[in-house]
C-alpha positions in Angstrom: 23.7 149.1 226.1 22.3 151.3 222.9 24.9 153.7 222.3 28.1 151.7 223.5 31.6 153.1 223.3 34.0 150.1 223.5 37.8 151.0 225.0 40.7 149.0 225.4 43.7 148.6 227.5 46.8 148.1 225.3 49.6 148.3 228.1 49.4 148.8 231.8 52.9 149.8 231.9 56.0 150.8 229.5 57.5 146.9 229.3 53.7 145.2 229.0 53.4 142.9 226.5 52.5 144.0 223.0 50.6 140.7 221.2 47.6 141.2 224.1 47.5 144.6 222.3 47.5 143.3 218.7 44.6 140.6 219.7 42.5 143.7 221.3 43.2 145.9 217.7 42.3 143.1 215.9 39.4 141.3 217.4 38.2 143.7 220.0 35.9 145.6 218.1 37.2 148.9 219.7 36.6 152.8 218.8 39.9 153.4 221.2 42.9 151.9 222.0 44.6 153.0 225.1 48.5 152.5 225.9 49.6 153.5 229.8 53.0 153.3 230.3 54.4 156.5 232.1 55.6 155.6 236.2 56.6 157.8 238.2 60.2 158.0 237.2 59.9 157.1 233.8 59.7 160.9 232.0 62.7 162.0 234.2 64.7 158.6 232.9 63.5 159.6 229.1 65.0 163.2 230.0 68.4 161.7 230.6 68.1 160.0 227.2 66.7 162.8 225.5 69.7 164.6 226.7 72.2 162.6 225.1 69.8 161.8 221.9 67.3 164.7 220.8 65.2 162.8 218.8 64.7 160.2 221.5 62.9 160.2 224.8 60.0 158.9 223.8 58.8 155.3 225.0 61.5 152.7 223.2 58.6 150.5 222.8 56.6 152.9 220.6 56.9 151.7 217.2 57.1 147.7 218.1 53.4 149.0 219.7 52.6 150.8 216.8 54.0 148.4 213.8 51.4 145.8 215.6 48.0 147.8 216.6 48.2 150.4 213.5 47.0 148.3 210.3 43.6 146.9 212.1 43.5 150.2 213.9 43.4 152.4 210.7 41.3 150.0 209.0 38.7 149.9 211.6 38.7 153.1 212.9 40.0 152.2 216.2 41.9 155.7 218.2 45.1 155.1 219.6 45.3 157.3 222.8 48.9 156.9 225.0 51.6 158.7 226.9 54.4 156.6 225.3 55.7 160.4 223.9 57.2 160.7 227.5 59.7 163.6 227.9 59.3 164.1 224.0 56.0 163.8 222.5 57.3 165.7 219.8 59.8 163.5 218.6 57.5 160.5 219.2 54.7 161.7 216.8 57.3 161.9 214.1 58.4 158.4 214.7 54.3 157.3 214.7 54.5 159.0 211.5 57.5 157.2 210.2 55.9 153.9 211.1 52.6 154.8 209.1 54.9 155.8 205.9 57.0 151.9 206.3 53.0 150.3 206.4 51.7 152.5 203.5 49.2 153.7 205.9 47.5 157.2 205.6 47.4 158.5 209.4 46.7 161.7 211.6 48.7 162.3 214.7 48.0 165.0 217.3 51.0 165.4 219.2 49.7 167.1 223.1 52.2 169.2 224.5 52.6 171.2 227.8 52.9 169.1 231.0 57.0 170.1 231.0 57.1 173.2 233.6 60.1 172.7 234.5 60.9 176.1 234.1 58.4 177.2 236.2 59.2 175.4 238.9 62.6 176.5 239.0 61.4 180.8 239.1 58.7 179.7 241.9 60.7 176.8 243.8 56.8 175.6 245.5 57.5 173.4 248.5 56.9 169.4 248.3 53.8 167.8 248.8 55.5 165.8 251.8 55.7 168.9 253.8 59.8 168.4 254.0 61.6 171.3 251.9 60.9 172.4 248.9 61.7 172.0 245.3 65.1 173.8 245.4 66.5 171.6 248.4 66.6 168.5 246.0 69.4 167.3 243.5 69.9 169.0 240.4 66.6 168.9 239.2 66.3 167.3 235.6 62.7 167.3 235.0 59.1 168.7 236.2 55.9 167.2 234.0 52.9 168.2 235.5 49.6 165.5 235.1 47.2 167.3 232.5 43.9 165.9 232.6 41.1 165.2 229.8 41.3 169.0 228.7 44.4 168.8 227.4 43.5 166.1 224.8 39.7 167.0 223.5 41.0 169.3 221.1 43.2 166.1 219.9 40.8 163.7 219.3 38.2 167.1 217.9 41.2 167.1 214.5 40.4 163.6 213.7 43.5 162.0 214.6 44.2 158.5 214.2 46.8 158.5 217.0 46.5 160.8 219.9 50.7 161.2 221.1 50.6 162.5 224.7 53.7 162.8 227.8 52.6 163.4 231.6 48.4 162.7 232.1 46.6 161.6 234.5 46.4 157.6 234.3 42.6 157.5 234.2 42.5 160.9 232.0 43.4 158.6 229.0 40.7 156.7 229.1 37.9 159.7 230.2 38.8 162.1 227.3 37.7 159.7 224.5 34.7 159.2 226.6 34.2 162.8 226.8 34.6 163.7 223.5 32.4 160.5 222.0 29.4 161.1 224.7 29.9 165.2 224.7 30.4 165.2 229.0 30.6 168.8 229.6 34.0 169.4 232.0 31.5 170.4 234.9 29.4 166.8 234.5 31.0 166.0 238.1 29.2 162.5 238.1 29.9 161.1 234.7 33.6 162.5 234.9 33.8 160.4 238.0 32.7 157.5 236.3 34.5 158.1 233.4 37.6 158.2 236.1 36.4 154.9 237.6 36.2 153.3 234.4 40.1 154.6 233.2 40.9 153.3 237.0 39.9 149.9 236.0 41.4 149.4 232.7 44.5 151.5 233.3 47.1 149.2 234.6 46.2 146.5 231.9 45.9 142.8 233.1 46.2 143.8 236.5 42.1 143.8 236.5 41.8 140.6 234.4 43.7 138.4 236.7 47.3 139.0 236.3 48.1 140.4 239.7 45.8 138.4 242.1 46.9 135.1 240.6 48.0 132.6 243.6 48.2 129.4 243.0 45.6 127.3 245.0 44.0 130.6 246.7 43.6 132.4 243.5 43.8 130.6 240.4 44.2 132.2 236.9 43.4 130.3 233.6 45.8 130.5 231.0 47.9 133.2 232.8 50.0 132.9 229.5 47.5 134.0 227.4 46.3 136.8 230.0 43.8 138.9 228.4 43.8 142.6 228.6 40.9 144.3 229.5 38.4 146.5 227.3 34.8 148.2 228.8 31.7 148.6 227.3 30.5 152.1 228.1 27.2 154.1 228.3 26.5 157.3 227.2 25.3 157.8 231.2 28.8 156.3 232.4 28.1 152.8 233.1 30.9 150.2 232.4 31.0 146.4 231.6 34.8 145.2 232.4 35.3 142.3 230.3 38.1 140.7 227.8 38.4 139.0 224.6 36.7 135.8 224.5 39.1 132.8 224.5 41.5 134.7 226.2 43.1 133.6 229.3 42.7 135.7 233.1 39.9 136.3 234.8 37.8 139.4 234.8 35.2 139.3 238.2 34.0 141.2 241.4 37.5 140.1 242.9 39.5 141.3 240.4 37.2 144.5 239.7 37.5 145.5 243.6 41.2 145.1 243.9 41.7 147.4 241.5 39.5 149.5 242.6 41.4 150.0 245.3 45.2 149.8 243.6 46.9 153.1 244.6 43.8 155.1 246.2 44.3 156.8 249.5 40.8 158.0 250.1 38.0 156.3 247.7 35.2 159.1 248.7 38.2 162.1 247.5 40.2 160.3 244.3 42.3 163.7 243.2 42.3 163.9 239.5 43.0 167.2 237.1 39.0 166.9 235.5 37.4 165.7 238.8 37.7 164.5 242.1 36.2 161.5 242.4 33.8 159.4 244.5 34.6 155.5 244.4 32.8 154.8 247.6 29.7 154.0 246.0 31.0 151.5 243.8 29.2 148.5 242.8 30.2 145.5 241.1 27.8 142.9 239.2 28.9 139.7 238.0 26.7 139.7 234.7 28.0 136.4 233.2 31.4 134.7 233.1 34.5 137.4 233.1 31.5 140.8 232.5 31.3 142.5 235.6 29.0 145.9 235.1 30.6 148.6 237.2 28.3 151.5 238.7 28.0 154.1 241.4 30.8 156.3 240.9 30.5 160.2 241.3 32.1 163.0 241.4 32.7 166.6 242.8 34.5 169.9 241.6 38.1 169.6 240.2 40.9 170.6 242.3 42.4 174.4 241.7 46.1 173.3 241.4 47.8 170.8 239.2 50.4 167.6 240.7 53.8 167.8 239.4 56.5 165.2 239.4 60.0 166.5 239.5 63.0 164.1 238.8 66.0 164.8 240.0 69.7 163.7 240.7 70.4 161.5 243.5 73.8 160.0 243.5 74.8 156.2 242.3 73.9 152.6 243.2 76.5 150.3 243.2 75.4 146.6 242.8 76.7 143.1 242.8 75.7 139.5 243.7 77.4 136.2 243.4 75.5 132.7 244.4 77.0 130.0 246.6 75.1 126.6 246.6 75.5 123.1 248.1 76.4 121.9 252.5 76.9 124.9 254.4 75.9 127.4 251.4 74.0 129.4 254.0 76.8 130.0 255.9 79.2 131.0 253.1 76.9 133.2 252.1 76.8 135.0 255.6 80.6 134.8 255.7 80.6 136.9 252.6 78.1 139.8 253.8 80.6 139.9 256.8 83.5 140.2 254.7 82.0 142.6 252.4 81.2 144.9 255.5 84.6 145.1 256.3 85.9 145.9 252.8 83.6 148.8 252.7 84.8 149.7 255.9 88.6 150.1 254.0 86.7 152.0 251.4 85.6 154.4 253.5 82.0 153.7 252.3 81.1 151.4 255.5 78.5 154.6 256.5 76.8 154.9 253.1 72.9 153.4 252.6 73.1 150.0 251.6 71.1 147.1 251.1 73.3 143.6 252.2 71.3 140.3 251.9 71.0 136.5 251.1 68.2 136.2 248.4 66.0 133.8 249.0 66.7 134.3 252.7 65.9 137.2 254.3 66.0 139.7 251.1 62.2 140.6 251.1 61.5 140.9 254.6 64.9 141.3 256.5 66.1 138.9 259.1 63.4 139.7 261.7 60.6 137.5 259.5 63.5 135.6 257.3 63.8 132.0 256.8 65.8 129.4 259.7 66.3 126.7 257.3 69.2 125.9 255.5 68.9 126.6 251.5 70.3 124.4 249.0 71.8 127.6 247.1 72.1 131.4 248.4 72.4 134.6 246.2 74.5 137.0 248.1 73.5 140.6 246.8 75.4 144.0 247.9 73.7 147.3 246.9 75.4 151.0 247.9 74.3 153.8 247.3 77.4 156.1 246.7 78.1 160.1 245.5 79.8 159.4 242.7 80.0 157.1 239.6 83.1 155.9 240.2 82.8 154.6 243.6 79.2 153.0 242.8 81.4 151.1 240.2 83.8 149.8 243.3 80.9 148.2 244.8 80.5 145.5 242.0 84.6 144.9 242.1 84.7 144.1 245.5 81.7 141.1 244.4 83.5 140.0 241.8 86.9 139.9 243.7 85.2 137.3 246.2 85.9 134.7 242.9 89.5 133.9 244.0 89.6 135.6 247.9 86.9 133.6 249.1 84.8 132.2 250.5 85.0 129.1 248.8 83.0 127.7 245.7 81.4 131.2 244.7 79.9 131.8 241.2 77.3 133.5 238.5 78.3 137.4 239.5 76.5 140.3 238.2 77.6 143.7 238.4 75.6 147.0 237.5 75.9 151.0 237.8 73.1 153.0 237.6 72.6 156.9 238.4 69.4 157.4 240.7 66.8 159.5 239.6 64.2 160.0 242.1 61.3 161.8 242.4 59.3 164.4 244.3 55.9 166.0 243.9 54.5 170.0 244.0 51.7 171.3 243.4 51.5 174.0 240.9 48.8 176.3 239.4 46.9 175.8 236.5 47.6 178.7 234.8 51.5 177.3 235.0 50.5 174.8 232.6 49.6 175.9 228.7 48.7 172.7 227.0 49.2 172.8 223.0 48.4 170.1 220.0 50.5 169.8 216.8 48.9 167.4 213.9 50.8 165.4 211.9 50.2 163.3 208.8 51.6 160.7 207.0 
């Protein structure tokens, strides 16, 4: 291609890996760099810690990313897009800051605010995307982030930053804004936003398009799934996309690969809701060029949708947790034994009717009894999960575990406990003019 922008995946998620990332900064040849690690969950999670710390909230893998990508970033002009400033993009551009100050480096960051309307959500209460209720019928609502799209973050990347710090966007939204701003798309170019989309589709969840998620052993075989690669694309100023990865690296980048991507989390591929576009996968080609470059074509695109998703987080009670493993003759059955005997001490709790989960891993924990195993494992991991109102009782739920140690049955070991408060999540739609998207610049 003539005029080729080249963009990289540096995380597909907030745990990835960070040396794929380094390798892409440094040998990649890249104008962007894009990190994706917001879930569902993860801002109203960053809330909760944000509420305890102020100056936190943001990813806690931000400056490990950053203290690796920045010095062959700055140096070849490589723009670092990502949503790793979560609940607090704020505090997260100063701590990009700080990290360009410890390196000696010289470095803009434009920090993109906006996506938190939590407070209008609470004045409007709109009802839930499920149909069932509506936003005042949850828990005690601790967050509402609304996905900006490719609008929000032009005016970034127009100051010249180095590092563009973002919270809630749109997954594929990352990747089209630096291809809007580098190719001048106009917002109402409905076929090149919807391969810009395509192309952010494919590179968003990191090695999941090079090989990492299909590999199978003997059906689908992955080279040097060590060394997995993360992807980058060539791009055209008209849209068109080579998928590839560093050469050397391990994966596999191909039509397979490509096309179950293409099809990761898309309900219909003709109608692919996004906040710049809605777009059209259903035309979608993929051409093995050589070994791991696969061009990728024939997306388009129609008018943007009127209203905006929003994710609310909210309080949902406890999970209590426990396991303890039995192994050796009759481990199976032991195992069983303490299920049944854990029943009936939840029974005395008075937590017998509560949701729970109550399994043998490696049994029947992935696919319940009706398609578990007959055979008789070697070793058995008995696990106990309850979900309970309050912290205190969630915390019973690993005690009773733990109290099978001496009260049987025999030779049990290895026990875990945990607590953890459930924040789950719902989605609304609200209006655009509900969202007021702002950029601050930093420098170091």
């Amino acid at each position: 291609m003539a005029d080729t922008f080249r963009i990289g995946a540096g995380a597909g998620y907030s745990g990835d890996r960070i040396d794929p990332a380094q390798a892409l900064a440094e040998h990649g040849r890249l104008d962007a760099l894009v990190f994706e690690c917001l879930a569902e969950r993860t801002i109203a999670l960053a809330q909760l810690r944000r509420s305890r710390e102020p100056e936190h909230g943001y990813d806690p893998l931000l400056e490990a990313r950053l203290r690796a990508v920045l010095p062959a970033c700055v140096r070849g002009g490589v723009t670092v897009v990502t949503n790793m400033g979560a609940a607090n993009p704020p505090a997260a551009g100063r701590a990009a800051i700080g990290v360009a100050r410890e390196q000696g480096l010289k470095l803009r960051v434009a920090v993109v605010g906006g996506d938190d309307v939590l407070a209008w959500v609470r004045a409007n209460d709109p009802a839930l995307m499920d149909g069932v209720g509506r936003a005042s019928g949850l828990g005690e609502l601790v967050s509402a982030n609304a996905y900006l799209g490719a609008d929000a973050l032009l005016p970034a990347l127009a100051s010249g930053a180095n590092v563009v710090i973002t919270g809630r966007v749109s997954d594929p939204a990352l990747f089209l804004a630096p291809l809007m701003h580098r190719f001048g798309w106009r917002a109402d170019d409905w076929p090149r936003l919807g391969q810009g989309i395509l192309v952010g589709h494919l590179l968003e969840c990191a090695a999941q398009v090079s090989g990492g998620y299909i590999a199978d052993p003997g059906r689908f075989d992955v080279p040097d799934l060590h060394d997995v690669g993360f992807p980058l694309a060539e791009v055209g100023a008209d849209g068109r996309a080579v998928i590839t990865k560093l050469p050397g690296s391990g994966g596999r980048v191909d039509r397979l690969t490509c096309t179950a991507q293409l099809l990761y989390e898309v309900g219909d591929p003709a109608r692919y809701l996004q906040p710049d576009v809605v777009a059209d996968f259903s035309r979608v080609r993929f051409s093995e060029l050589e070994p791991d470059r696969v061009q990728a074509e024939g997306a388009g695109g129609s008018a943007r949708p009127d209203t905006l998703k929003a994710t609310l987080g909210y309080r949902d009670g406890w999970i209590g947790e426990g396991q303890i493993s039995y192994a050796g003759p009759g481990a199976r059955a032991r195992g069983e034994l303490a299920l049944r005997v854990l029943g009936q001490r939840l029974a005395r709790l008075g937590l017998a009717a509560r949701e729970r989960r109550a399994e043998l891993i490696g049994v029947n924990a992935m696919h319940g009894s009706q398609l578990g195993t007959d055979r008789e494992p070697y070793e058995v991991r008995v696990r106990l999960a309850v979900r309970c109102t309050s912290q205190d009782e969630a915390q019973r739920i690993g005690q009773e575990v733990e109290a099978m140690y001496l009260n049987g049955p025999a030779g049990g070991g290895g026990v875990t406990q945990s607590v953890r408060e459930v924040i789950a999540a719902a989605s609304v739609l609200v209006p655009r003019d509900a969202v007021h998207a702002s950029v601050q610049v930093l420098e170091a």
